[in-house]
NUPA-243301 format. One record per residue (C-alpha): residue number from 1; residue in one letter; z negated, y, x negated. Coordinates in steps of 0.25 Angstrom, whole numbers, plus 5000, padded with zeros to 4 digits. Each point is the difference from the previous one (the first is absolute). Last residue first. Example, Ala and Ser with C-alpha at 12.3 -4.5 7.8 and 13.67 -1.06 7.14 Angstrom:
2
(2; S; (4971; 4996; 4945))
(1; A; (4998; 4986; 5006))
This chain:
115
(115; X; (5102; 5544; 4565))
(114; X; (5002; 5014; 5003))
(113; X; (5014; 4999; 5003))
(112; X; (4999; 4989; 5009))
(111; X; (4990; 5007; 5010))
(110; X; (5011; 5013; 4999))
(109; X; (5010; 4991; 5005))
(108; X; (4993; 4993; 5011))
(107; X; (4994; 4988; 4999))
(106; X; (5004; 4987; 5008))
(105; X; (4990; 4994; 5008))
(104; X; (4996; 4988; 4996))
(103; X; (5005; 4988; 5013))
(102; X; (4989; 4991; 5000))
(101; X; (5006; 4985; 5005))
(100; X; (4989; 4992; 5009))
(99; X; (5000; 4987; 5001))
(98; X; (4994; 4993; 5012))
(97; X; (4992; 4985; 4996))
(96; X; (5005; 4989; 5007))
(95; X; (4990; 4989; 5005))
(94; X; (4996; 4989; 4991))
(93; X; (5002; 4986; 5005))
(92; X; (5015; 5000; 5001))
(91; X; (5009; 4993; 5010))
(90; X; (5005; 4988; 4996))
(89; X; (5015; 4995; 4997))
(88; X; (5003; 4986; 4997))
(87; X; (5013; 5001; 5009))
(86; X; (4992; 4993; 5012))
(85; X; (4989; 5008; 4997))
(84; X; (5009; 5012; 5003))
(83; X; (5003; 4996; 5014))
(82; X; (4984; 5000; 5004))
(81; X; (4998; 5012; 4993))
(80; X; (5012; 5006; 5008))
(79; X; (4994; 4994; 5013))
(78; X; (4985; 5006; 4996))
(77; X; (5004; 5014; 4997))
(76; X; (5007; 5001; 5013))
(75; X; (5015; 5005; 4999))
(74; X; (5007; 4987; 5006))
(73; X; (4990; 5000; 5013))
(72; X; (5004; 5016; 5004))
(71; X; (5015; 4997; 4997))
(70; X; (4997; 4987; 5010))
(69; X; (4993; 5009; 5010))
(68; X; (5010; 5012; 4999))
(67; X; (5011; 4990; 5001))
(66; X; (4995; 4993; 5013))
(65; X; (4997; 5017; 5005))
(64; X; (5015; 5000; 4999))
(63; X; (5005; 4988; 5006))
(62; X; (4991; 5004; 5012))
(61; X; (5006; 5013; 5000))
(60; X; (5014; 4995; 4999))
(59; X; (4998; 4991; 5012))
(58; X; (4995; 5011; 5008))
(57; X; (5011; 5011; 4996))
(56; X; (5010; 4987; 5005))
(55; X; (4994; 4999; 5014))
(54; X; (5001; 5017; 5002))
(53; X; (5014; 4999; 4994))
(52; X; (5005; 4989; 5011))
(51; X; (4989; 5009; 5011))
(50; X; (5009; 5011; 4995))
(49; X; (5013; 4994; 5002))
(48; X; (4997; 4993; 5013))
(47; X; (4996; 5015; 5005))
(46; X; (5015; 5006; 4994))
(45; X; (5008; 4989; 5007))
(44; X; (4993; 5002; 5014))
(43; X; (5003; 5015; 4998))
(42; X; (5014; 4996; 4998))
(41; X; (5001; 4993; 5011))
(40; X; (4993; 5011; 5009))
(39; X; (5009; 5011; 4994))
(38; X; (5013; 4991; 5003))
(37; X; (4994; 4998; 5014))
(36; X; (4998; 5015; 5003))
(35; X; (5014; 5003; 4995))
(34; X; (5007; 4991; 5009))
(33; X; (4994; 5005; 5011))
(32; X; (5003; 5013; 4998))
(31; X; (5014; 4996; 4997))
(30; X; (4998; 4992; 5014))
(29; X; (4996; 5013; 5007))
(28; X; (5009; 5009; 4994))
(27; X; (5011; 4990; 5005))
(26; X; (4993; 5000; 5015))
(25; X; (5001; 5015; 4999))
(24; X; (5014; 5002; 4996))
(23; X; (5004; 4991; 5012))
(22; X; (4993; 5006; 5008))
(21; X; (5008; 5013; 4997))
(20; X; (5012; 4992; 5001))
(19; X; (4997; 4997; 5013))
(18; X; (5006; 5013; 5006))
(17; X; (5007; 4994; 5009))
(16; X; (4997; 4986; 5004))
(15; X; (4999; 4989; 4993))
(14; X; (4989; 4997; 4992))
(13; X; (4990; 5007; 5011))
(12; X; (5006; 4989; 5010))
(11; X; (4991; 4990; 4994))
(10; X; (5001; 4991; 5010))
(9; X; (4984; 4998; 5000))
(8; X; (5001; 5016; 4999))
(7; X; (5007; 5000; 5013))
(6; X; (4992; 4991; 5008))
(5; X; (4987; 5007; 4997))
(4; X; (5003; 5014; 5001))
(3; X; (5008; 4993; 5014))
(2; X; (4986; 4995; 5003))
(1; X; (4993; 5012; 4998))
């Protein structure tokens, strides 16, 4: 054990023969490596993007239902009245009346002949 020990503390493995297999390993190991820490950083980037969007689809939300309320202000009978008395326009005191357009059928040839 203590000469297991002594001789990886020297790294003998790196030098004797056969230690390009080792070698091999260790560089798998650190591409390995590699990989795994670009995948996390870019996993990292990917979460701070989506809480960025998340944050913004908030703000455009409330912007949106601001709009709304105000679009829904604008189109009450009352505020447009209110505008339009400013212009000397007043709503009218006698409600709209529905017109309704009759269509007469047209007669068919032998209808027109008789006539």
């Amino acid at each position: 054990m203590k000469g297991g020990v002594y001789s990886l503390l020297k790294a003998k493995y790196l030098v004797d023969q056969g230690s390009m297999k080792n070698w091999r390993f260790i560089i798998f190991l650190i591409l390995v490596a590699m990989l795994m820490i670009a995948n996390s950083h870019n996993y990292e980037q990917k979460l701070f993007r989506i809480s960025e969007l998340e944050n913004e689809i908030k703000v455009l939300r409330a912007t949106f239902v601001d709009r709304r309320s105000e679009l829904m202000k604008l189109k009450m009978e009352s505020t447009v009245a209110a505008k339009m008395q400013k212009r000397d326009i007043f709503p009218s005191q006698i409600p709209p009346k529905k017109i309704k357009v009759i269509k007469e059928k047209e007669k068919n040839t032998l209808a027109k002949l008789w006539e």
